[in-house]
Biopython code that builds the backbone (N, CA, C, O; Angstrom):
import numpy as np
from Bio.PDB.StructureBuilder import StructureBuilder

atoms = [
    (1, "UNK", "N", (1.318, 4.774, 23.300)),
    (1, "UNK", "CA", (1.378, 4.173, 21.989)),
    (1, "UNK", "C", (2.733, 3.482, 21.827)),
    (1, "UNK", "O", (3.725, 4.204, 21.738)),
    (2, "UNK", "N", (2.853, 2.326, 21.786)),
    (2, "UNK", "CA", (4.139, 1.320, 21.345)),
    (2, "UNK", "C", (4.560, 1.779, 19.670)),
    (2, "UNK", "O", (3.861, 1.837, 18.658)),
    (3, "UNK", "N", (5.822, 2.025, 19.877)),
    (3, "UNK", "CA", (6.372, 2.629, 18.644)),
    (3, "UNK", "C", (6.473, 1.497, 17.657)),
    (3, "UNK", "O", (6.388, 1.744, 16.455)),
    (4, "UNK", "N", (6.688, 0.009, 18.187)),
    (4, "UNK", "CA", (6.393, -1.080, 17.053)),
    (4, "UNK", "C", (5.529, -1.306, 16.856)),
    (4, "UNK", "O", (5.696, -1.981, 15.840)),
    (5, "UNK", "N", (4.081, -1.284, 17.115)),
    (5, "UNK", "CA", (2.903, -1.447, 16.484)),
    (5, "UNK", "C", (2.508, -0.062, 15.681)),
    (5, "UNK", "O", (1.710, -0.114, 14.745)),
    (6, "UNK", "N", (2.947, 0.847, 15.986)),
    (6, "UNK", "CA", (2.632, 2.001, 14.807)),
    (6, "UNK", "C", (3.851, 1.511, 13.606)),
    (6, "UNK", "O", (3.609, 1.135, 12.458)),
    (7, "UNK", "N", (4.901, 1.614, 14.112)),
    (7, "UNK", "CA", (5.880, 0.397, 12.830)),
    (7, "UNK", "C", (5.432, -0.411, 12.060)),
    (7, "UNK", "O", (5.552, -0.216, 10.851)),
    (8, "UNK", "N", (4.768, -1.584, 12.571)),
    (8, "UNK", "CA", (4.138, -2.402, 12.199)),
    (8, "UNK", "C", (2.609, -2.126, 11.355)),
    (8, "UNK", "O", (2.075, -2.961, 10.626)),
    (9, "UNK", "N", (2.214, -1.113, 11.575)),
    (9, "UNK", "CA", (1.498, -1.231, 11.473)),
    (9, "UNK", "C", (1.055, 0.273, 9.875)),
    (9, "UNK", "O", (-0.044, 0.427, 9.341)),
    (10, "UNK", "N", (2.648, 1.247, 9.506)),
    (10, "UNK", "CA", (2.349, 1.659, 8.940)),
    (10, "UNK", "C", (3.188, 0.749, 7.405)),
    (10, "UNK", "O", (3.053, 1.019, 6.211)),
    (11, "UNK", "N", (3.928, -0.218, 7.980)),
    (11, "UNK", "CA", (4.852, -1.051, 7.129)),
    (11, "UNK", "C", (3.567, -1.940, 6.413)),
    (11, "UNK", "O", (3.553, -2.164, 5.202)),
    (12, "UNK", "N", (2.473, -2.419, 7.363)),
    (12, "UNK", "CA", (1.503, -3.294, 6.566)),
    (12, "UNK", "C", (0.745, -2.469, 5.452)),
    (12, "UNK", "O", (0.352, -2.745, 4.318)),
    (13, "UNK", "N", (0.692, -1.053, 6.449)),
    (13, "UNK", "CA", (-0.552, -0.333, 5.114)),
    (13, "UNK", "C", (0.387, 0.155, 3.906)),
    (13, "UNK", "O", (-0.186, 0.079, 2.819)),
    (14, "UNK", "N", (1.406, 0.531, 3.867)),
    (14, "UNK", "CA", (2.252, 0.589, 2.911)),
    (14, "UNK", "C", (2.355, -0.839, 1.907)),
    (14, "UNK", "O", (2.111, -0.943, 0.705)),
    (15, "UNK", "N", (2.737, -1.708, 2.733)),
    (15, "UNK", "CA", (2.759, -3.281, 1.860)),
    (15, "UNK", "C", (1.673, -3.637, 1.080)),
    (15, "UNK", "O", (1.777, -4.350, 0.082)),
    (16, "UNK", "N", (0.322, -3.032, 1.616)),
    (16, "UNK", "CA", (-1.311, -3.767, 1.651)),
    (16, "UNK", "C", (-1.564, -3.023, 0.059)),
    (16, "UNK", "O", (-1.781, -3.534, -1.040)),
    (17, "UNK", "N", (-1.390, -1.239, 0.606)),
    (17, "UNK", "CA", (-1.548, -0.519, -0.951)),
    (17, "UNK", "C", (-0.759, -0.904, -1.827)),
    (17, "UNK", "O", (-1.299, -1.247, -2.879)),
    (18, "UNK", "N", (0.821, -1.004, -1.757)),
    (18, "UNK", "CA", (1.610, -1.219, -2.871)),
    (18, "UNK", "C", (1.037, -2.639, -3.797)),
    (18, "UNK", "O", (1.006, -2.791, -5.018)),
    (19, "UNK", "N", (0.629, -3.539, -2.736)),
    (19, "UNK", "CA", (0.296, -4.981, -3.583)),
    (19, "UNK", "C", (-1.023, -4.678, -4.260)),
    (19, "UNK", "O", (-1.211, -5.455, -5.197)),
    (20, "UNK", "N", (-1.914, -3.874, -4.103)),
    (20, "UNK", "CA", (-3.334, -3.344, -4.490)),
    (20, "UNK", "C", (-3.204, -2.198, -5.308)),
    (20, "UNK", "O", (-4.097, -1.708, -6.000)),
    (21, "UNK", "N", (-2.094, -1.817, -5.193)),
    (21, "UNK", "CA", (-1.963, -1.073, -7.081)),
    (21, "UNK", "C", (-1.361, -2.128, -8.177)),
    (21, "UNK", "O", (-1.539, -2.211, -9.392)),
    (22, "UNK", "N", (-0.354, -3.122, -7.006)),
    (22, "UNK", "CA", (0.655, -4.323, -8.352)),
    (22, "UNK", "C", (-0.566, -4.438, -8.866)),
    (22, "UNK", "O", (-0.756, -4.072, -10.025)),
    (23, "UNK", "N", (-1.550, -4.939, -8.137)),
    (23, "UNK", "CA", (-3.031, -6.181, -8.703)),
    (23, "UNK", "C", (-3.840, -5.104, -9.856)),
    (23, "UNK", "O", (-4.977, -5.485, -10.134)),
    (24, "UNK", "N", (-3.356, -3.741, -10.591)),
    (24, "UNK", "CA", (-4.443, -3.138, -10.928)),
    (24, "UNK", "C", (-3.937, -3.814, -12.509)),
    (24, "UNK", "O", (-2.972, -4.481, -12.882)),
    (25, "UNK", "N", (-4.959, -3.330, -13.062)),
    (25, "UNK", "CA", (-4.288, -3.939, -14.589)),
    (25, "UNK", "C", (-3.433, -2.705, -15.691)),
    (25, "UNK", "O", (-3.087, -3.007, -16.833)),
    (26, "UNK", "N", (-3.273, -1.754, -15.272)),
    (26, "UNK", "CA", (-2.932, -0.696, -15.766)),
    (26, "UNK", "C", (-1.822, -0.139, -15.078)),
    (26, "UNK", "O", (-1.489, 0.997, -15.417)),
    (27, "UNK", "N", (-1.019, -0.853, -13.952)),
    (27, "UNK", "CA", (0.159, -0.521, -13.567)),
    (27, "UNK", "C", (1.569, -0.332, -14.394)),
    (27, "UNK", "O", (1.698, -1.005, -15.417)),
    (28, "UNK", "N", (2.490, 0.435, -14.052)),
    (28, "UNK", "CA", (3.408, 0.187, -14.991)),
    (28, "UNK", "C", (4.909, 0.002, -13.976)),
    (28, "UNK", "O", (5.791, 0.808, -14.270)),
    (29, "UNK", "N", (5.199, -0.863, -12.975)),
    (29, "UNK", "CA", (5.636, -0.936, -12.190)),
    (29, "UNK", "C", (6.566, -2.241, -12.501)),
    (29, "UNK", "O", (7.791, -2.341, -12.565)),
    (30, "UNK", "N", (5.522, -3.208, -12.671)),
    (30, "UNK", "CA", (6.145, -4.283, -13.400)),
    (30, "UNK", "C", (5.474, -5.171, -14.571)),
    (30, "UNK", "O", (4.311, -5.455, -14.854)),
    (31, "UNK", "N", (7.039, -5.552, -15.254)),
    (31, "UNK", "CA", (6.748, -5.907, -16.814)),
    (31, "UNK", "C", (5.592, -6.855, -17.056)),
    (31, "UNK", "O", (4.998, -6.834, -18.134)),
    (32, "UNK", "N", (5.251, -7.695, -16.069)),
    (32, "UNK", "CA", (3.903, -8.547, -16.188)),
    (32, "UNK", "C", (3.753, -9.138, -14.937)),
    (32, "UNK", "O", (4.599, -9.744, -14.279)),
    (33, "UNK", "N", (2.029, -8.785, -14.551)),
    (33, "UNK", "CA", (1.782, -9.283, -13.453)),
    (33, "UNK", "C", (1.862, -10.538, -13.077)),
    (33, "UNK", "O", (1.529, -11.309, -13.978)),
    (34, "UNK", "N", (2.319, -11.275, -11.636)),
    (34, "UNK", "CA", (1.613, -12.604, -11.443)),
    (34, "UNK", "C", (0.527, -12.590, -11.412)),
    (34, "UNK", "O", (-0.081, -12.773, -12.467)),
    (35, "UNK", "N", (0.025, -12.434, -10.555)),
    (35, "UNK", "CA", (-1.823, -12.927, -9.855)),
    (35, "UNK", "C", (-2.225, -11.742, -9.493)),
    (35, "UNK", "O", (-1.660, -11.278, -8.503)),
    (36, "UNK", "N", (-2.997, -11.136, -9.976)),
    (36, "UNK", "CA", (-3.468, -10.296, -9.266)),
    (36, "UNK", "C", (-4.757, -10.632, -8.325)),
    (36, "UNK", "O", (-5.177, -9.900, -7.429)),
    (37, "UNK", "N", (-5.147, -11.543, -8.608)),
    (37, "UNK", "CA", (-6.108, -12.163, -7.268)),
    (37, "UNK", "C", (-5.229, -12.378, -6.320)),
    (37, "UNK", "O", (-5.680, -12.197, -5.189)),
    (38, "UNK", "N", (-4.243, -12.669, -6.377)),
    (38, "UNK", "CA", (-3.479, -13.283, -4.946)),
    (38, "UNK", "C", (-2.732, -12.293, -4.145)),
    (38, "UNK", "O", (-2.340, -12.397, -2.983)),
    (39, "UNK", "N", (-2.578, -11.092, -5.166)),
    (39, "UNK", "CA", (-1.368, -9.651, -4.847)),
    (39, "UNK", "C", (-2.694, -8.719, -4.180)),
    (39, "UNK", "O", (-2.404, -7.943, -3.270)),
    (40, "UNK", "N", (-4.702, -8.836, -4.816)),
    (40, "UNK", "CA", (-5.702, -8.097, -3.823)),
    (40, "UNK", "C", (-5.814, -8.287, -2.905)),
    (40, "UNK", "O", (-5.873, -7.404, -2.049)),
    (41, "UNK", "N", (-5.930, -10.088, -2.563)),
    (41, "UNK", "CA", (-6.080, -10.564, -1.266)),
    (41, "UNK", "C", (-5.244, -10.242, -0.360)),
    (41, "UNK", "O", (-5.729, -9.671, 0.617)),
    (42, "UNK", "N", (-3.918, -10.461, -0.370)),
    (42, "UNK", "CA", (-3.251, -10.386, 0.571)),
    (42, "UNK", "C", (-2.736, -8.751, 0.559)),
    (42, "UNK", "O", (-1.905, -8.364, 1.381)),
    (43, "UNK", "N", (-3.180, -8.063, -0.216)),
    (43, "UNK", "CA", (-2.766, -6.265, -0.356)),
    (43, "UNK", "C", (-4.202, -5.887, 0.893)),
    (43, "UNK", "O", (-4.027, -5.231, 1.920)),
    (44, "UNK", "N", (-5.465, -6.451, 0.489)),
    (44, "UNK", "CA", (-6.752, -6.060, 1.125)),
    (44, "UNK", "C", (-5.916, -6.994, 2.691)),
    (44, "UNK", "O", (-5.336, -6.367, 3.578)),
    (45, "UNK", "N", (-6.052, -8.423, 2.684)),
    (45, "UNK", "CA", (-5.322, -8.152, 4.386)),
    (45, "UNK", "C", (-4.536, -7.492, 5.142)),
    (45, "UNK", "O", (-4.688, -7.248, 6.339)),
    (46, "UNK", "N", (-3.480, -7.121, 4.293)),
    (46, "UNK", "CA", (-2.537, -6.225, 5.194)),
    (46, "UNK", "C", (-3.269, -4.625, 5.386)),
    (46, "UNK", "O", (-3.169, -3.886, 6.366)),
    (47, "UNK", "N", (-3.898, -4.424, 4.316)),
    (47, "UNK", "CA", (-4.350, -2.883, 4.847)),
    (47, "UNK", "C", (-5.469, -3.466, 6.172)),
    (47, "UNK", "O", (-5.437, -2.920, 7.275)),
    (48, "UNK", "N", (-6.347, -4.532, 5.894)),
    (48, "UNK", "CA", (-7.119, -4.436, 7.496)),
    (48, "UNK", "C", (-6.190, -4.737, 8.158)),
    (48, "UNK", "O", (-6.490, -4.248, 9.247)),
    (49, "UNK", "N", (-5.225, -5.220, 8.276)),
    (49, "UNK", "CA", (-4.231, -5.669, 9.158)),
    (49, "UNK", "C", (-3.764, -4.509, 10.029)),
    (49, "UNK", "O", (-3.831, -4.495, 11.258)),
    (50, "UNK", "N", (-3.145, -3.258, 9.034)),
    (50, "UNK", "CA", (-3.104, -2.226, 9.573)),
    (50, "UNK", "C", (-4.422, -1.269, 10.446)),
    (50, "UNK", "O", (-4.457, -0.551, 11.445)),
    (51, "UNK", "N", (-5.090, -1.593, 9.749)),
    (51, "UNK", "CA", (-6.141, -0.345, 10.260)),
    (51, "UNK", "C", (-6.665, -1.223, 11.467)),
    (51, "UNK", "O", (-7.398, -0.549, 12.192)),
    (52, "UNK", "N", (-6.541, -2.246, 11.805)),
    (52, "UNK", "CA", (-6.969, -2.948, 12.982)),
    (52, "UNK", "C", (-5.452, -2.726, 14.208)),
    (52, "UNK", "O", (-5.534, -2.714, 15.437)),
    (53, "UNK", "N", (-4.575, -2.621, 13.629)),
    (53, "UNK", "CA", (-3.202, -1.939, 14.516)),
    (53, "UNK", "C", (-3.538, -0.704, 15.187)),
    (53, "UNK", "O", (-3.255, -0.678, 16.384)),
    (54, "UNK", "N", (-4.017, 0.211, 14.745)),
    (54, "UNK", "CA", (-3.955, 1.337, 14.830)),
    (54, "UNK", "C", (-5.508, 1.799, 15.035)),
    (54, "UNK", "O", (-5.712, 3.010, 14.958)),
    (55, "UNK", "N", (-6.549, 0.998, 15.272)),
    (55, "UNK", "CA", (-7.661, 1.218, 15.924)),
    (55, "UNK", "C", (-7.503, 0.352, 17.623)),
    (55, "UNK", "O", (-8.152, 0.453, 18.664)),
    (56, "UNK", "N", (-6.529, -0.328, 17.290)),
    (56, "UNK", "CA", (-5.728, -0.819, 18.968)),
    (56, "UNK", "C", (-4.921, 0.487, 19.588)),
    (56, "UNK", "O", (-4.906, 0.539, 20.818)),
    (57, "UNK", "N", (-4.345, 1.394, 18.972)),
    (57, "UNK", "CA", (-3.897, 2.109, 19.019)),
    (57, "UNK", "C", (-4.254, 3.944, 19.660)),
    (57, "UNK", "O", (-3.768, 4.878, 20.297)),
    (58, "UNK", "N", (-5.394, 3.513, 18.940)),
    (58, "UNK", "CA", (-5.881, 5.390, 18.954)),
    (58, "UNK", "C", (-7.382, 5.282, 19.096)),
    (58, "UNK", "O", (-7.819, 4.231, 19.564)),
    (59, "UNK", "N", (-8.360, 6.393, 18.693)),
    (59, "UNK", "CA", (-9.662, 6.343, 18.606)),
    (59, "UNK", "C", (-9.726, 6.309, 17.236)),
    (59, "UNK", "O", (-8.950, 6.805, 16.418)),
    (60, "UNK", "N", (-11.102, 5.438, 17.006)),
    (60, "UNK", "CA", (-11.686, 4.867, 15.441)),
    (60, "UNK", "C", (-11.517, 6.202, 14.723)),
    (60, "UNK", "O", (-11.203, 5.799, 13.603)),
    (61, "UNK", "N", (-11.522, 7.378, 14.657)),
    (61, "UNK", "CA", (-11.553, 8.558, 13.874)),
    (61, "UNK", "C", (-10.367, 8.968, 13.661)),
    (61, "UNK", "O", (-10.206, 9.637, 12.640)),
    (62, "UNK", "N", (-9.405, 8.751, 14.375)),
    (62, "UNK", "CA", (-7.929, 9.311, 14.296)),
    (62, "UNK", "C", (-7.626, 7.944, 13.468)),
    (62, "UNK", "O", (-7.378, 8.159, 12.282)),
    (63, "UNK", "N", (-7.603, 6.807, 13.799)),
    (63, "UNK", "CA", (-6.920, 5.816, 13.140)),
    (63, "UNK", "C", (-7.473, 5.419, 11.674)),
    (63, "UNK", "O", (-6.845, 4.700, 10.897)),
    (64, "UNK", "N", (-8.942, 6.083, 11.363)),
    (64, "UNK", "CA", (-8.909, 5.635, 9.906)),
    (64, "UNK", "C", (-8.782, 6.451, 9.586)),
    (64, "UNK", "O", (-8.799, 6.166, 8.389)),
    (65, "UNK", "N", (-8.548, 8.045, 9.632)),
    (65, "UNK", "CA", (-7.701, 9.340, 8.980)),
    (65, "UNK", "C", (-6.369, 8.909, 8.824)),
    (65, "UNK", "O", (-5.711, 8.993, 7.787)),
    (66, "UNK", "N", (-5.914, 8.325, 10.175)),
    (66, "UNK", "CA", (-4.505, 8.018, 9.962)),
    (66, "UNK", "C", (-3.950, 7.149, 9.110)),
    (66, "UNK", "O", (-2.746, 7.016, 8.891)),
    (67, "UNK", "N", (-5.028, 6.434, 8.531)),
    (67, "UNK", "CA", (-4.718, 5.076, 7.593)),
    (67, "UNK", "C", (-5.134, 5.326, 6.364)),
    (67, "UNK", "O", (-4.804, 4.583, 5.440)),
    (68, "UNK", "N", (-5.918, 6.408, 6.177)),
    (68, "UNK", "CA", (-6.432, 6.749, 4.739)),
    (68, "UNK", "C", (-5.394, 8.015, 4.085)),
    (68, "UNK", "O", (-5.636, 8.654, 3.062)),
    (69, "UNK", "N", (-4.479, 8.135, 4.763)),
    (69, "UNK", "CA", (-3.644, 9.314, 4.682)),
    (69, "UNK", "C", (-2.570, 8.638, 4.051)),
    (69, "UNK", "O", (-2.313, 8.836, 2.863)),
    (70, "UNK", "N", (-1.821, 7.730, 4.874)),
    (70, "UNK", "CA", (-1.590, 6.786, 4.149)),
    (70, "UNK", "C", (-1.528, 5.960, 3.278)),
    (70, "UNK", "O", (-0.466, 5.745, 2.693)),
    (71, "UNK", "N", (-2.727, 5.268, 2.977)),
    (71, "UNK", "CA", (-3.062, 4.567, 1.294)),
    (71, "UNK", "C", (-3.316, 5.771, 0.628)),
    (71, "UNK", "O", (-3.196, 5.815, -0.596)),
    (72, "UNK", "N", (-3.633, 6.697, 1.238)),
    (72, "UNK", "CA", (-4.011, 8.151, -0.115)),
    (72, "UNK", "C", (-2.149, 8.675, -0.353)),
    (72, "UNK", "O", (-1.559, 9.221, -1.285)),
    (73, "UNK", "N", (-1.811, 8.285, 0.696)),
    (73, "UNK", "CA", (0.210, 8.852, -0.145)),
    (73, "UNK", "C", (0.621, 7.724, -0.813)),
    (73, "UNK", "O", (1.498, 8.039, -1.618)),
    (74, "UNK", "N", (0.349, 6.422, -0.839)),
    (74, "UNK", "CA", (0.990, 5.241, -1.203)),
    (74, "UNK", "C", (0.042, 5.479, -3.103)),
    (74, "UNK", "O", (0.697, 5.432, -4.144)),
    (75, "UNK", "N", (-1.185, 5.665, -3.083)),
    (75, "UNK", "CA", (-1.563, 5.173, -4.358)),
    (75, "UNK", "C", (-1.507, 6.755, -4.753)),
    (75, "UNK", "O", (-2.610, 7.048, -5.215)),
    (76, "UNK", "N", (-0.956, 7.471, -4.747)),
    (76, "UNK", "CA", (-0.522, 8.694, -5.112)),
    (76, "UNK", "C", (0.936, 8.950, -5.829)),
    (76, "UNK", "O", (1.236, 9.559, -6.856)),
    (77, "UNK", "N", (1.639, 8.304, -4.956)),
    (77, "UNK", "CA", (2.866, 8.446, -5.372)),
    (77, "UNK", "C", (3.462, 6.655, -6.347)),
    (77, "UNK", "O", (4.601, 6.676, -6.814)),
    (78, "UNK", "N", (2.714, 5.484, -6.511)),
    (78, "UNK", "CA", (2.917, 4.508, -6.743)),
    (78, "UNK", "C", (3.118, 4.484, -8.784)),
    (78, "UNK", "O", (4.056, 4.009, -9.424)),
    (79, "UNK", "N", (1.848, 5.186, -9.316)),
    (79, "UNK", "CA", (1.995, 5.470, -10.517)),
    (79, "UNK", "C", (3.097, 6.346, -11.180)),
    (79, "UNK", "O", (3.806, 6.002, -12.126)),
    (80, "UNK", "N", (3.121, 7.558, -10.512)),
    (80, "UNK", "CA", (4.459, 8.165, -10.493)),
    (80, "UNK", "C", (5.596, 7.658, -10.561)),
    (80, "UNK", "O", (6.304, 8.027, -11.498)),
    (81, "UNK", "N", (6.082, 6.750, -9.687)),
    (81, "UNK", "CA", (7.046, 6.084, -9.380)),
    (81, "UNK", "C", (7.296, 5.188, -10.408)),
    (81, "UNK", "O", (8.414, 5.187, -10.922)),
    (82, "UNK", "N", (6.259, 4.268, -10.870)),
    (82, "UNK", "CA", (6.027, 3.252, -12.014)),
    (82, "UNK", "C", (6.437, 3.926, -13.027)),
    (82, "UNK", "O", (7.463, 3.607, -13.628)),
    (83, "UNK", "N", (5.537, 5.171, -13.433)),
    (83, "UNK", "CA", (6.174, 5.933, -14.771)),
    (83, "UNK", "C", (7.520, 6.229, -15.259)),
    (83, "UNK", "O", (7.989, 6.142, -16.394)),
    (84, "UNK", "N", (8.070, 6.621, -14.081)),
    (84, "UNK", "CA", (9.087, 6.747, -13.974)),
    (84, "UNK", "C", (10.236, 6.017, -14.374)),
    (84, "UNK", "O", (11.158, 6.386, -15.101)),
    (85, "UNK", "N", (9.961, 4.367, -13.504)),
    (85, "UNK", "CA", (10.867, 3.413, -13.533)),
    (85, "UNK", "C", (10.763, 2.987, -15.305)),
    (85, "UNK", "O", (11.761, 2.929, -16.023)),
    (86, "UNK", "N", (9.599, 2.767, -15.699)),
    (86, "UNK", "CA", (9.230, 2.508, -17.330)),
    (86, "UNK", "C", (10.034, 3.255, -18.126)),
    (86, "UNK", "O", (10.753, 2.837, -19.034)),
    (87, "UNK", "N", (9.870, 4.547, -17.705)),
    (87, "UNK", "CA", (10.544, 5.654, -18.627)),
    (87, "UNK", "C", (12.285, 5.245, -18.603)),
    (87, "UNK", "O", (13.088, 5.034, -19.512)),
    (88, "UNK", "N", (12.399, 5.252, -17.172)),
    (88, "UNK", "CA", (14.232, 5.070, -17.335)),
    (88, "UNK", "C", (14.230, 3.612, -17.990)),
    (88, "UNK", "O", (15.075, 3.325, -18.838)),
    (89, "UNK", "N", (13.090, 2.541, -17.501)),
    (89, "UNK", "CA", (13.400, 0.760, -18.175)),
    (89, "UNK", "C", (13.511, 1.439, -20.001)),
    (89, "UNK", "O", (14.359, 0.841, -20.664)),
    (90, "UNK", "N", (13.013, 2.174, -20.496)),
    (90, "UNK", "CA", (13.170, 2.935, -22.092)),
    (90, "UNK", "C", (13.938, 2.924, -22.653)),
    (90, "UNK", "O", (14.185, 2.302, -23.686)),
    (91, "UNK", "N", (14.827, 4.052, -21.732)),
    (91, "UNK", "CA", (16.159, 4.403, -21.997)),
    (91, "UNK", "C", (17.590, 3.574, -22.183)),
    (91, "UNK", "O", (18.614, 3.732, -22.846)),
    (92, "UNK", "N", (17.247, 2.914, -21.533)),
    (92, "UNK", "CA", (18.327, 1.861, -21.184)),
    (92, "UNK", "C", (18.688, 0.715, -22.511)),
    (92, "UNK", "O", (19.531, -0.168, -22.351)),
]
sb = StructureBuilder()
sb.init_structure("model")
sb.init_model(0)
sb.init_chain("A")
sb.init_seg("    ")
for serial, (resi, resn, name, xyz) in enumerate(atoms, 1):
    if name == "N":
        sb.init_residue(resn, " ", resi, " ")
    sb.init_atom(name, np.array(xyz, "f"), 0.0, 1.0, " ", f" {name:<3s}", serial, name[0])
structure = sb.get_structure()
């Protein structure tokens, strides 16, 4: 396994979810969306982007566990994070 295509390839699924929560309409991450058609599309390419890395990588069962583990920590911890930032943008 090449350590830059697992790099590469957990940097896209990270990039792919983060832009596919920006695109939700109920985010609180930032003060107003651009596009969210343009932040799904290219959030939905980079996650196949990834999961096509990492089915180069491993067997089809390990690599979409390995990739759903992933978008399941990214849109887990993304609202959290948002709340957060809102709460301190409050305070300030």
């Amino acid at each position: 396994m090449n350590e830059w295509m697992v790099f590469f390839s957990a940097l896209s699924g990270v990039a792919g979810a983060w832009l596919l929560y920006l695109a939700s309409p109920r985010q609180q991450w930032l003060a107003h969306r651009s596009s969210p058609r343009v932040s799904a599309g290219v959030g939905t390419a980079l996650l196949l982007l990834s999961l096509a890395l990492l089915l180069s990588m491993m067997g089809a069962t390990e690599a979409v566990a390995s990739w759903m583990v992933l978008v399941m920590l990214v849109w887990t911890l993304a609202p959290f994070l948002g709340a957060w930032r809102a709460g301190r943008r409050t305070l300030s």
